[in-house]
Backbone bond lengths (Angstrom), bond angles and torsions (degrees), N, CA, C in turn:
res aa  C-N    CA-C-N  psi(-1)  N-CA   C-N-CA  omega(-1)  CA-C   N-CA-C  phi
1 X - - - 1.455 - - 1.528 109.70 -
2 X 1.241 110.73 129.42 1.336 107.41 175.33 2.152 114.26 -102.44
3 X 1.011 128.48 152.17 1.665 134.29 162.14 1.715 98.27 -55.68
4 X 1.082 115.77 135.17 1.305 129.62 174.52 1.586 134.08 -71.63
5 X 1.305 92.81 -39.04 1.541 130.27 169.17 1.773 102.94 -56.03
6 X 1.363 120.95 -49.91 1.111 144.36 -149.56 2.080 113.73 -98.20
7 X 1.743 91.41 -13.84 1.487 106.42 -152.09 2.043 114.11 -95.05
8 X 1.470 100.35 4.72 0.888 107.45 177.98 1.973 107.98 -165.12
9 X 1.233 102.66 164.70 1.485 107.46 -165.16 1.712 113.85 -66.36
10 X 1.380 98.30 141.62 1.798 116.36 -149.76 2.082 88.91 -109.62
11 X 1.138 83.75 142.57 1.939 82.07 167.39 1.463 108.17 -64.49
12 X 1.177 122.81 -172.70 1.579 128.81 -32.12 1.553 111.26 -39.00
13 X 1.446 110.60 131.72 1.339 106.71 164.77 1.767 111.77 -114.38
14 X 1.026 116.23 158.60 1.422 115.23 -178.35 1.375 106.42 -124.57
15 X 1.359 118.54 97.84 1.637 127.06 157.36 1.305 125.86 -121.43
16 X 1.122 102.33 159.87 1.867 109.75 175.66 1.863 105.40 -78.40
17 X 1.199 91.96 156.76 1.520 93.93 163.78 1.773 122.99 -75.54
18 X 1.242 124.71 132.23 1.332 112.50 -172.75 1.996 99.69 -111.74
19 X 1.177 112.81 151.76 1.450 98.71 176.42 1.798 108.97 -100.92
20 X 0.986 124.67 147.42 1.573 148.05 -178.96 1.679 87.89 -34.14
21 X 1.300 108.25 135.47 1.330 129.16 -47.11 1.738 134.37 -73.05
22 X 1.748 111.06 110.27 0.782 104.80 -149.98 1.778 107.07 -66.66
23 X 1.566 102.56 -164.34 1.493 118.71 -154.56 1.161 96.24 -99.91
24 X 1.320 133.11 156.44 2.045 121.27 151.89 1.689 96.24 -103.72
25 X 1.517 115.47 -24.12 1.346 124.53 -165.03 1.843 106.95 -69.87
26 X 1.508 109.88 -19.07 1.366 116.75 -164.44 1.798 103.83 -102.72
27 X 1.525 119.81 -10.64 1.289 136.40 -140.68 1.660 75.07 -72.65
28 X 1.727 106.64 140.16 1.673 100.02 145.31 2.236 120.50 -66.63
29 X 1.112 82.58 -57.35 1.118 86.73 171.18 1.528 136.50 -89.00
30 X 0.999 117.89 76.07 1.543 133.79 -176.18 1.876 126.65 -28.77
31 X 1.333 96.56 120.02 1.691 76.34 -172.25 1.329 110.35 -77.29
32 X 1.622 126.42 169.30 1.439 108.87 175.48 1.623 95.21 -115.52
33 X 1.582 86.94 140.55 2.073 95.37 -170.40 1.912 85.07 -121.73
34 X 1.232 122.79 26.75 1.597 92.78 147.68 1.919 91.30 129.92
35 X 1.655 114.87 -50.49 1.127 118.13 -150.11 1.839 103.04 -26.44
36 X 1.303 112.51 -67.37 1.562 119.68 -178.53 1.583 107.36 -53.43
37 X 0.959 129.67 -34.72 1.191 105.21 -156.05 1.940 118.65 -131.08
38 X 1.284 103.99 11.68 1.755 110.74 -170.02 1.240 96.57 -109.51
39 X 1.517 113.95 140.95 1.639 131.78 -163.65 0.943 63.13 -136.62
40 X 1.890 96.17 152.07 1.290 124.73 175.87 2.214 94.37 -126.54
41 X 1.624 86.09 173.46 1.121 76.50 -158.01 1.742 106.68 -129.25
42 X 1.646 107.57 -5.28 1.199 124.41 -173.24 1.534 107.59 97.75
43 X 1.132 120.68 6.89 1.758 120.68 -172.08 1.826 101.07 -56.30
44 X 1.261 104.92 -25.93 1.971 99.88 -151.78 1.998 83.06 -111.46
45 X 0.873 126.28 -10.18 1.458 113.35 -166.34 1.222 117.46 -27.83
46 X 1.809 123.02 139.40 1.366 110.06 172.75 1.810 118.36 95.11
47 X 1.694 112.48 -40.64 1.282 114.43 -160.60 1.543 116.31 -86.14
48 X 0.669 122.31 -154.33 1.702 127.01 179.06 1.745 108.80 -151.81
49 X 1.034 120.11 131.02 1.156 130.26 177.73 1.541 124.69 -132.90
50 X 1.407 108.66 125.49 1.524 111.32 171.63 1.124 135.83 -97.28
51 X 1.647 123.08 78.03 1.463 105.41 175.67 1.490 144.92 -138.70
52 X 1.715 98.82 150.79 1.765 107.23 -147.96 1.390 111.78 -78.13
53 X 1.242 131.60 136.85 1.129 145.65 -152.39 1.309 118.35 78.63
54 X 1.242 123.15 33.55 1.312 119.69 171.61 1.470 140.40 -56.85
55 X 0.950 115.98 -25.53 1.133 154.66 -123.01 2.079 93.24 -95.89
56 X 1.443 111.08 -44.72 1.420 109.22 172.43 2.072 107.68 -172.56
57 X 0.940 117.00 125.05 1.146 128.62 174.61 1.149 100.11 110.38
58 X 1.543 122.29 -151.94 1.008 135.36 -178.41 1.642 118.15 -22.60
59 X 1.378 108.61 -58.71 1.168 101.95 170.14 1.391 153.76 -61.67
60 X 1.766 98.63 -22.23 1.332 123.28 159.83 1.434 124.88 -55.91
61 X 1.695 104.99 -35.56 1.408 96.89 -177.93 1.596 109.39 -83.42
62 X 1.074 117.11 -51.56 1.364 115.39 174.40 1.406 103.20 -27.18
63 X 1.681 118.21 -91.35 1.382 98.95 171.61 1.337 137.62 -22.40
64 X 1.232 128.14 -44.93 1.595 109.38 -176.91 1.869 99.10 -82.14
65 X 1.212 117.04 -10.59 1.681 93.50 178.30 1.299 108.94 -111.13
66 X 1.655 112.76 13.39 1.808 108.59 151.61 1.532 101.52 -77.31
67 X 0.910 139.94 -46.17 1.559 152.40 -159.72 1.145 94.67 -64.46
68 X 1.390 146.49 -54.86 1.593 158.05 -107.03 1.910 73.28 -127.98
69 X 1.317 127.40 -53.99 1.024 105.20 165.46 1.773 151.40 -86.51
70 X 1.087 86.94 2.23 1.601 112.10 165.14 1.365 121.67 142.00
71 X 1.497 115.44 -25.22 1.473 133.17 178.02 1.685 115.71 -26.48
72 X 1.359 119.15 145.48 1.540 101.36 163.23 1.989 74.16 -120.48
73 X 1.915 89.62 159.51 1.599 107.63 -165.28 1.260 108.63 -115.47
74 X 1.155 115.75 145.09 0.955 116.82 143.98 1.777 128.72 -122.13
75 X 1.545 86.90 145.53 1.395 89.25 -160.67 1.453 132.51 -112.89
76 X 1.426 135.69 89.70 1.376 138.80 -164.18 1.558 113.91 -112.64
77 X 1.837 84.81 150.14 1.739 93.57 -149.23 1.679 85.04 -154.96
78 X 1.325 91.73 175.98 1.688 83.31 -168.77 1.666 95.25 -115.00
79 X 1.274 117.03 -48.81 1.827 91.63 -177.71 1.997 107.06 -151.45
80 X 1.742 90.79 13.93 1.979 98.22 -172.43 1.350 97.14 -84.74
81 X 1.475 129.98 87.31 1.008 121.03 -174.16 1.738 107.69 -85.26
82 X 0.989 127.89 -25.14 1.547 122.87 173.51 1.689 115.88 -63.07
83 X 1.856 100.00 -20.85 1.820 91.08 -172.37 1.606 104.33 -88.66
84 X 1.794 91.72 -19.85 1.675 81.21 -165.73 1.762 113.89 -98.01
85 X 1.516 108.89 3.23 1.248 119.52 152.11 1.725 120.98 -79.51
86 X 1.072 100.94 12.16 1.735 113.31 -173.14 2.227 87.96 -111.90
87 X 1.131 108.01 -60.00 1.343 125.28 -169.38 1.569 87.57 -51.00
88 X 1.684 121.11 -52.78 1.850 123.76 -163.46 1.671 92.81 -59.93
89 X 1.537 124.97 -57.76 1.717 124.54 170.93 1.244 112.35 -39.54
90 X 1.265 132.82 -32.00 1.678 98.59 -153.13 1.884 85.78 -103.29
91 X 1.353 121.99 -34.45 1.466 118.56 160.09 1.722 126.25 -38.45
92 X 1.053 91.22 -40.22 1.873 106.33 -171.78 2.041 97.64 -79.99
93 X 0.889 91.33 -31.20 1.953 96.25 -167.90 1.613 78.32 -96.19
94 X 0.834 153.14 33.71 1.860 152.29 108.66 1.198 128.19 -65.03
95 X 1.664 112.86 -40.05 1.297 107.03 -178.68 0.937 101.80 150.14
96 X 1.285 101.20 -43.71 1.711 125.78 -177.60 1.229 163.89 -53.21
97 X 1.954 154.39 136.06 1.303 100.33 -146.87 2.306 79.17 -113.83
98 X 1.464 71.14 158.91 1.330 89.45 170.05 1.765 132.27 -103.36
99 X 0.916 131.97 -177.88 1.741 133.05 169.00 1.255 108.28 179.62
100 X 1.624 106.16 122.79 1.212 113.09 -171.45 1.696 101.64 -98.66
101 X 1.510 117.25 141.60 1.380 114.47 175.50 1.667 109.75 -149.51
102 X 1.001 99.04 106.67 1.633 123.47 -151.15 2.202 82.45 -106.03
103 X 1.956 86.13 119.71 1.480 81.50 174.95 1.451 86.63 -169.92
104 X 1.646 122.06 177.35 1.488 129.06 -178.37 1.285 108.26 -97.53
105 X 1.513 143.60 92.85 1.600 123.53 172.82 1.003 125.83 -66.45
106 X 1.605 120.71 3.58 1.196 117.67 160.72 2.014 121.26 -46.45
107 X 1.504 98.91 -16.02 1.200 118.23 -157.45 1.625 98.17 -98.45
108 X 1.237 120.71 113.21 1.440 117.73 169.11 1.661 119.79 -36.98
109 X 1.651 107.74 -64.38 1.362 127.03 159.02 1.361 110.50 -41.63
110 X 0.978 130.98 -65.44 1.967 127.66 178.45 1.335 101.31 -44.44
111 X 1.421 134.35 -40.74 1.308 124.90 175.74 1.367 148.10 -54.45
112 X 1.740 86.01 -39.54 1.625 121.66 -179.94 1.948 97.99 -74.06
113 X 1.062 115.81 -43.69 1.320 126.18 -175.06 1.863 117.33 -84.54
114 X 1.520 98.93 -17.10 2.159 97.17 171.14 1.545 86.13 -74.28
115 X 1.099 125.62 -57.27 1.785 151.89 -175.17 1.888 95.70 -33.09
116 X 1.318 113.26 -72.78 1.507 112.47 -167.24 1.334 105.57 -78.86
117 X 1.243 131.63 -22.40 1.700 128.78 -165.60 2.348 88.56 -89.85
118 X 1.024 98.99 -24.11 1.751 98.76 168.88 1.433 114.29 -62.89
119 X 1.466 126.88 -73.76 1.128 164.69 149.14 1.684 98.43 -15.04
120 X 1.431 118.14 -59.77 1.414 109.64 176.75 1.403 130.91 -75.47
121 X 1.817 117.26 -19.23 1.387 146.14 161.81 1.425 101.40 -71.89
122 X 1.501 134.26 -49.38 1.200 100.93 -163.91 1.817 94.87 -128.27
123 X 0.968 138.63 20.70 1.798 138.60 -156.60 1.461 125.56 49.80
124 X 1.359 111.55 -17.03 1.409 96.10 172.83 1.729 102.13 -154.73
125 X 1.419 117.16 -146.28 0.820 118.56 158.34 1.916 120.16 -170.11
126 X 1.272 111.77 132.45 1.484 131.90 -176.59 1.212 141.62 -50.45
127 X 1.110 98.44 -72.91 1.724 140.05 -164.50 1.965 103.26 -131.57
128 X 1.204 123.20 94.56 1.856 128.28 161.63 1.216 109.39 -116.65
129 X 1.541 92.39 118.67 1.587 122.26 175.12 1.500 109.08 -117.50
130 X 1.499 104.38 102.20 1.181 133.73 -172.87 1.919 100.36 -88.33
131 X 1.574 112.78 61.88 1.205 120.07 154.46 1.790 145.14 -73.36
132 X 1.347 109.82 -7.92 1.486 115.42 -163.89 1.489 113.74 -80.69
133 X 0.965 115.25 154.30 1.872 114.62 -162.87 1.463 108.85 -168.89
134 X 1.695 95.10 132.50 1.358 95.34 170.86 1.533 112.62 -109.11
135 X 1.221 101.07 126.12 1.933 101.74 168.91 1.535 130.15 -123.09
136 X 1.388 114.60 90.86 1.429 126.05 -172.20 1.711 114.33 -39.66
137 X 1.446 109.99 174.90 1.544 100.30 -159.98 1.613 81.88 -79.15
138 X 1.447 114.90 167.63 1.862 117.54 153.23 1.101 134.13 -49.39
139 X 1.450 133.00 149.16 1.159 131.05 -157.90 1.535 105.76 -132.58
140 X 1.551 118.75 160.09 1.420 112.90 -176.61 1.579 106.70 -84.93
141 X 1.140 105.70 -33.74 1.409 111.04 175.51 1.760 124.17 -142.53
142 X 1.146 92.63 170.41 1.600 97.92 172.28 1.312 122.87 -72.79
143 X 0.927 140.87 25.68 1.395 167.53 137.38 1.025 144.23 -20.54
144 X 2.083 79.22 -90.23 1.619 133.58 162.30 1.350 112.41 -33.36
145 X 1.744 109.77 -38.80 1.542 114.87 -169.00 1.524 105.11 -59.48
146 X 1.213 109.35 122.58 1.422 107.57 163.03 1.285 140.57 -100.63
147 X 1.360 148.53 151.89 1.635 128.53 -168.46 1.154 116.12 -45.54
148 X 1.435 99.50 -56.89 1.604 96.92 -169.16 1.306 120.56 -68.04
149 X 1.341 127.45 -15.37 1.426 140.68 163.49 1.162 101.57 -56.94
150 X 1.574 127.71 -84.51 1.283 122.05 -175.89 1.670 122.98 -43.73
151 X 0.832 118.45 -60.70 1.662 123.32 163.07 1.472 94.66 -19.26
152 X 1.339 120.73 -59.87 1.528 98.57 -129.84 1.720 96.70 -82.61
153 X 1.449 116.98 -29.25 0.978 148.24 156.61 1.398 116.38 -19.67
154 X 1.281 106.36 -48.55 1.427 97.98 -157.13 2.001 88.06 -122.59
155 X 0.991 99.67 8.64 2.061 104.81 165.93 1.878 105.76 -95.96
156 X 0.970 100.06 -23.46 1.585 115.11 -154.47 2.056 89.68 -99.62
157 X 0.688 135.83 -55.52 2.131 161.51 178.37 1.457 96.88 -73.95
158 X 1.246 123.50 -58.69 1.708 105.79 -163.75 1.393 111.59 -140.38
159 X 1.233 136.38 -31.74 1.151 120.33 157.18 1.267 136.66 -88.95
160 X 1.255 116.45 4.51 1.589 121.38 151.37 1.721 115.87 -73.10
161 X 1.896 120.67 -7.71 1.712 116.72 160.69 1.111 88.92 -74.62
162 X 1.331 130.89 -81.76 1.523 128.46 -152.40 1.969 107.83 -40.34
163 X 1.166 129.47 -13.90 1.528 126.33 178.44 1.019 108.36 -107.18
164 X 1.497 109.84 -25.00 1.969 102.35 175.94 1.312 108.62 -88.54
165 X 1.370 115.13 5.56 2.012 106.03 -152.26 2.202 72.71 -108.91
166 X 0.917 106.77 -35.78 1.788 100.39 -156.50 1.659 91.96 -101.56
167 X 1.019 112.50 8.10 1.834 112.76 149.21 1.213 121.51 -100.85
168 X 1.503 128.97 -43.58 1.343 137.69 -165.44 2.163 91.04 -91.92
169 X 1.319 124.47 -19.43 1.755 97.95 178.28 1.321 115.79 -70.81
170 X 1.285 126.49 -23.73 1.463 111.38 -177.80 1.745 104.24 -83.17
171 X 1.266 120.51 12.43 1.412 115.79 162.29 1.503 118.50 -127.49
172 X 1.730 103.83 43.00 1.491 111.90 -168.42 1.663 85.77 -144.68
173 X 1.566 111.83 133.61 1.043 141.85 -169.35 1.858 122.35 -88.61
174 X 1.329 147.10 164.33 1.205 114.40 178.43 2.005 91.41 -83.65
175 X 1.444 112.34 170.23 1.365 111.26 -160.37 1.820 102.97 85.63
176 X 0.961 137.84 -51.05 1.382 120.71 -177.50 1.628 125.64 -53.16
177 X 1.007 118.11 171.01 1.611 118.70 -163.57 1.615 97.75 -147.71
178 X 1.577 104.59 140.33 1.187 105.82 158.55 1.477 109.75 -113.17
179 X 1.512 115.72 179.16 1.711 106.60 -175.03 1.541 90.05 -174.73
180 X 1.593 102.38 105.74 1.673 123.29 170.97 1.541 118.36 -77.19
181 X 1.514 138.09 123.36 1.134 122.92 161.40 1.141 109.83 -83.92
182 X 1.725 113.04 127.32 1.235 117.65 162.31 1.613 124.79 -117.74
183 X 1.244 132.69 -116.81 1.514 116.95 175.80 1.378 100.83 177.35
184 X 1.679 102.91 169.79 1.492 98.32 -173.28 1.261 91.08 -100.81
185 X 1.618 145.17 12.69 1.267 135.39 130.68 1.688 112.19 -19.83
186 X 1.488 115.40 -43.51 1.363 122.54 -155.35 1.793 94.63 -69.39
187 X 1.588 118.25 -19.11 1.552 116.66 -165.17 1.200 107.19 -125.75
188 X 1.508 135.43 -33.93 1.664 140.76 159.66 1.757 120.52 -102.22
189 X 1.388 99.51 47.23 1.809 119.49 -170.27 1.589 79.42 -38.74
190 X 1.753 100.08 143.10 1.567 125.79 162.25 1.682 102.98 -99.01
191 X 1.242 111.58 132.60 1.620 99.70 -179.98 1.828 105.70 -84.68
192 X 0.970 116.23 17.41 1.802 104.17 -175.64 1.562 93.39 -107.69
193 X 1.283 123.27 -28.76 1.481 117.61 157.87 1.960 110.58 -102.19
194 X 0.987 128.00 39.21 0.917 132.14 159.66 1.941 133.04 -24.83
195 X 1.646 92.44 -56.80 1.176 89.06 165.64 1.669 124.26 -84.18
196 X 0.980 121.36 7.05 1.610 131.80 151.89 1.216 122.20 -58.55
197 X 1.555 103.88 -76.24 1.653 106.47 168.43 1.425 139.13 -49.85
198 X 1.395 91.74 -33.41 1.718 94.76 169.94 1.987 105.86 -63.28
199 X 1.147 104.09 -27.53 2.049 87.41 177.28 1.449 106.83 -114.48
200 X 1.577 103.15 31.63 1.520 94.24 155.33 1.361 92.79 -108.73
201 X 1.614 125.93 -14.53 1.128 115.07 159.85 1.579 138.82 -77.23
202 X 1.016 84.89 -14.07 1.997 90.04 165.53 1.490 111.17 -86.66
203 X 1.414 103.25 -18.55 1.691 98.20 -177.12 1.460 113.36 -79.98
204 X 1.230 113.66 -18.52 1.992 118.76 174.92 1.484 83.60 -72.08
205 X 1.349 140.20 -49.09 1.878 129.44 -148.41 1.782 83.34 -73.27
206 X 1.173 100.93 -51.69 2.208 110.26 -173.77 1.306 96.13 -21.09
207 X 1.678 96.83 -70.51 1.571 108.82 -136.04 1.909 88.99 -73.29
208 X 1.217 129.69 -33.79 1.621 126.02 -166.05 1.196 95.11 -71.05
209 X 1.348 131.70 -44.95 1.654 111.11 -175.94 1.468 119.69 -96.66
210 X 1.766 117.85 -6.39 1.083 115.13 151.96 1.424 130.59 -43.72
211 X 1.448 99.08 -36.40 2.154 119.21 -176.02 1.142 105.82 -60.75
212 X 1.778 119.32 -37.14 1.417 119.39 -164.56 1.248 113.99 -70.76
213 X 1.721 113.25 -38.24 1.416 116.84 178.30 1.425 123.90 -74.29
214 X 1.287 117.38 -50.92 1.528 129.67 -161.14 1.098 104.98 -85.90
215 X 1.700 141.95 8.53 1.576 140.85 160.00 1.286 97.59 -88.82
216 X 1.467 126.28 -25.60 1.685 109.05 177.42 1.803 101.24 -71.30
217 X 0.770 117.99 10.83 1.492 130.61 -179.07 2.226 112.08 -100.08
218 X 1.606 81.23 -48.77 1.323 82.82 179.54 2.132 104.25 110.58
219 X 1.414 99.78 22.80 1.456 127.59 174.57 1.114 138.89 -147.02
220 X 1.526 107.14 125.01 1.708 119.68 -146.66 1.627 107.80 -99.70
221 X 0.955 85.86 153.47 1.887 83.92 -169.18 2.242 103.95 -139.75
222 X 1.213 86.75 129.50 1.320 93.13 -167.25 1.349 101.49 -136.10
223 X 1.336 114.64 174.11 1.695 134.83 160.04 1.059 112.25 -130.32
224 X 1.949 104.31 169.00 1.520 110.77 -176.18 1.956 81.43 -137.37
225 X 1.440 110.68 148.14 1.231 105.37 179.62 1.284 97.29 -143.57
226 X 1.726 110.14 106.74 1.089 133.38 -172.58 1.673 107.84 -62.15
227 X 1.462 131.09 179.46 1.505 139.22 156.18 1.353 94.43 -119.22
228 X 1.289 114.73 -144.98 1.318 116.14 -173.85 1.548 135.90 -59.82
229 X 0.908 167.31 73.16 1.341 158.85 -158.59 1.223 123.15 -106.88
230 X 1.250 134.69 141.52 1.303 139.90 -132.42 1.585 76.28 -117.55
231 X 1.207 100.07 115.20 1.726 110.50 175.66 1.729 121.95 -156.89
232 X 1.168 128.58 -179.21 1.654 117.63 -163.29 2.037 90.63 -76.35
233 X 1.433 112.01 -40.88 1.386 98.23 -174.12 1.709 132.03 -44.78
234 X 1.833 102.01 -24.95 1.235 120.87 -175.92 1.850 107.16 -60.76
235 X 1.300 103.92 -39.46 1.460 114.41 -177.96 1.674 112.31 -77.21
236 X 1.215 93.51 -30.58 1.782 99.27 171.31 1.306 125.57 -59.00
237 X 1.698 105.84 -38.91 1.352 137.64 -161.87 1.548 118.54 -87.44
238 X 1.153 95.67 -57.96 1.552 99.76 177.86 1.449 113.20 -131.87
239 X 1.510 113.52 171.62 1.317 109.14 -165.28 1.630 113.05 -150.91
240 X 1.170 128.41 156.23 1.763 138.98 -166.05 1.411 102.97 45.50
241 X 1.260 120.24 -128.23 1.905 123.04 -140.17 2.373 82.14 -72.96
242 X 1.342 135.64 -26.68 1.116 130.34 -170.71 1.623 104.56 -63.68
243 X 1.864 108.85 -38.28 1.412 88.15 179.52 1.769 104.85 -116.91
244 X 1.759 109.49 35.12 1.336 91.40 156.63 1.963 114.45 -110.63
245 X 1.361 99.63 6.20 1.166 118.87 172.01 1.479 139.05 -110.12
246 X 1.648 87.81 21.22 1.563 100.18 -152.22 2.065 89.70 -79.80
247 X 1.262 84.69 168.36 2.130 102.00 -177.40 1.398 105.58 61.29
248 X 1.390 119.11 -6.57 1.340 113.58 -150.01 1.627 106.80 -81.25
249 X 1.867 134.93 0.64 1.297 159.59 -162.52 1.463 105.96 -113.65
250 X 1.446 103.14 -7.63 1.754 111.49 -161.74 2.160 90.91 -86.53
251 X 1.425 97.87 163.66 1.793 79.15 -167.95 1.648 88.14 -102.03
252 X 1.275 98.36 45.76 1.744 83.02 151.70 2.108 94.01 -145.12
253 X 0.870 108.45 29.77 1.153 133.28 157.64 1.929 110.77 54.76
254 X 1.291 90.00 33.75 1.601 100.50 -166.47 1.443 115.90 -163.86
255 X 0.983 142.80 148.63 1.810 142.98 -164.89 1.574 92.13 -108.88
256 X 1.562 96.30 162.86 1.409 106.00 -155.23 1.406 109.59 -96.47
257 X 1.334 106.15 137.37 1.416 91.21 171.09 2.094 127.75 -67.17
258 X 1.244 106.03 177.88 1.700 91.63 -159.21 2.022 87.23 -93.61
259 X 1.221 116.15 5.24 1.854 124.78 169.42 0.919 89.62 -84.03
260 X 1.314 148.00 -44.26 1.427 145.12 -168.69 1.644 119.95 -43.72
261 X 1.587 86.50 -66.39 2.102 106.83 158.84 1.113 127.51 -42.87
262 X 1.134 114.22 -25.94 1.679 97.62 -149.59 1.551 79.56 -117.86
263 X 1.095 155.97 66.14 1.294 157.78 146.10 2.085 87.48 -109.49
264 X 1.195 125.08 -60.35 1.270 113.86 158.89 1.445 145.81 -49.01
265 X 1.521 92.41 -6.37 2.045 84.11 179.70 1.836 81.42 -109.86
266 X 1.078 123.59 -27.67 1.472 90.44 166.13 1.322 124.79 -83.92
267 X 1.175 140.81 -29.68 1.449 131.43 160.31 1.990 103.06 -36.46
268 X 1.254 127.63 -58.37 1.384 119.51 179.07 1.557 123.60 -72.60
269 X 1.202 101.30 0.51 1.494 110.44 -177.71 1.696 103.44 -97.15
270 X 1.220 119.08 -36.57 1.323 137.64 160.11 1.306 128.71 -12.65
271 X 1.594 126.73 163.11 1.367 123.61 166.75 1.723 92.05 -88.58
272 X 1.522 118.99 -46.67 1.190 134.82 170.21 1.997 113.69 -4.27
273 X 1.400 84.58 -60.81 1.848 110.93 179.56 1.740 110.57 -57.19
274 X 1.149 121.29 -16.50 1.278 120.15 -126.99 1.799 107.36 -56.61
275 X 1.565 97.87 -24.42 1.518 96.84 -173.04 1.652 110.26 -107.46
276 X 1.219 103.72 40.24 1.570 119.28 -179.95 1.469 117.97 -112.16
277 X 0.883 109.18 116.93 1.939 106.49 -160.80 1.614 94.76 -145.04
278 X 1.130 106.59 156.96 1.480 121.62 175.20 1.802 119.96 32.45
279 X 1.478 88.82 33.00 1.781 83.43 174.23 1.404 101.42 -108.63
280 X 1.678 95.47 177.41 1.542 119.11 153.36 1.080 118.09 -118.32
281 X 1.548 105.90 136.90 1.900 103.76 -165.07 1.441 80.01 -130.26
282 X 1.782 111.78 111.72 1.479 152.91 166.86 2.036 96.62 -46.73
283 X 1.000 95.58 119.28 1.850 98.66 152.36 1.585 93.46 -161.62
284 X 2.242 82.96 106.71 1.223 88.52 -168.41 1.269 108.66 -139.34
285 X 1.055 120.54 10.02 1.691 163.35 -151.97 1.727 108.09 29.79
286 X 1.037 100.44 55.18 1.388 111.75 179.37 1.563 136.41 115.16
287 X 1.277 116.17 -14.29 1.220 134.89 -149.04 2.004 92.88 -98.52
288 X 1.306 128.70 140.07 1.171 111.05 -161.60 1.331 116.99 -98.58
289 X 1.622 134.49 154.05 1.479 92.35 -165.21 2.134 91.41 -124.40
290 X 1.429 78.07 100.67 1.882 103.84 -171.99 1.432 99.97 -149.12
């Protein structure tokens, strides 16, 4: 047994600033999404899974521990082609097959097309984990926000589910699962990313009335709402003592690793889950999400 507090890397961290979209491949400090340490267990055998942001952080790990459990992936990213050719390796050294599909969801059309180029690689699809997110650097004020920032923000965070979710159901089976990342942004909003939190807050309203519809289908729809996680957006986002101190307020005194997560999108991706619908399941290392 290891202390929790103790179980993954603590600030000070020392990185450069990277600009949108940042790198995981350039990170000094590397997040860990699983490679060493995620056993799979056979939970996903057989299924197919799509998920966006694959490419590095959060999404990377998920991917390699759908794979690790039987999943073949698919993998969409918007333009990091070195992280998410790193994400296609550690899937493929599973067993597994991979497909990389590098596109903008800011783009209605880019959506319809990560959706059909899946669907045509593998015939259907299982398991959609609607992870990809844009988060502008911090701002001094509410102000600062600019249109085109916000726009893009909230095309790229929440209305790119609503275009991938009503393209990808007529190729989702009963047994399939959907699974939204959202955040506890969505319950302790920061105003310097402001326009972030507000569509991690529409994505908890998404995903609750998404549940209502798509079980008359025979498909469950859930979230995972991360706290801090040490990921390329953090470097995008904020910058000097903010991101060498970042998680470091969290009461386990450290941000999560992105292995940390993805033990939760497969528990909801699961047969395990089966009577779990329209929640949010908090990994937030303590912090409450009320």
């Amino acid at each position: 047994m290891r202390d929790p507090k103790t179980a993954g890397k603590k600030p000070p961290f020392r990185e450069e600033e990277q600009d949108a979209p940042a790198r995981e491949s350039v990170m000094r400090t590397k997040p860990d999404f699983g490679e060493e340490s995620y056993k799979g267990h056979g939970r996903l055998e057989g299924r197919v899974a799509l998920v966006t942001g694959a490419d590095s952080g959060i999404g990377r790990a998920v991917a390699l521990a759908f794979a690790r459990e039987g999943a073949d992936v698919a993998v969409s990213y918007w333009k990091e082609h070195d992280d998410a050719r790193e994400t296609a390796r550690v899937v493929e050294a599973a067993g597994k097959r991979a497909v990389l599909l590098p596109g903008d969801l800011a783009s209605a059309d880019e959506c319809r097309r990560v959706v059909d180029e899946t669907v045509k690689a593998f015939g259907r699809i299982d398991v959609l984990v609607n992870n990809a997110a844009f988060q502008g650097e911090t701002v001094e004020s509410f102000e600062d926000l600019d249109t085109e920032r916000i726009e893009r923000t909230f095309r790229t965070n929440i209305l790119a589910m609503f275009h991938i979710v009503k393209h990808a159901l007529p190729h989702m089976k009963a047994g399939a699962t959907i699974i939204n990342t959202a955040s506890i942004q969505a319950y302790l909003p920061s105003g310097p990313i402001l326009d972030y939190a507000s569509t991690k807050g529409a994505i908890i309203t998404f995903t609750k009335g998404l549940a209502q519809e798509v079980i008359k289908k025979g498909i469950r729809a859930n979230a995972v709402a991360p706290g801090p996680v040490w990921t390329p957006l953090i470097v995008q986002s904020f910058e000097g003592e903010k991101i060498a101190k970042f998680g470091g307020n969290s009461p386990m005194e450290r941000p999560a690793q992105p292995a940390e997560l993805a033990p939760a999108f497969v528990f909801l991706a699961c047969d395990e889950s089966r009577y779990v619908n329209g929640e949010v399941l908090g990994v937030t290392g303590g912090k409450p999400l009320a």
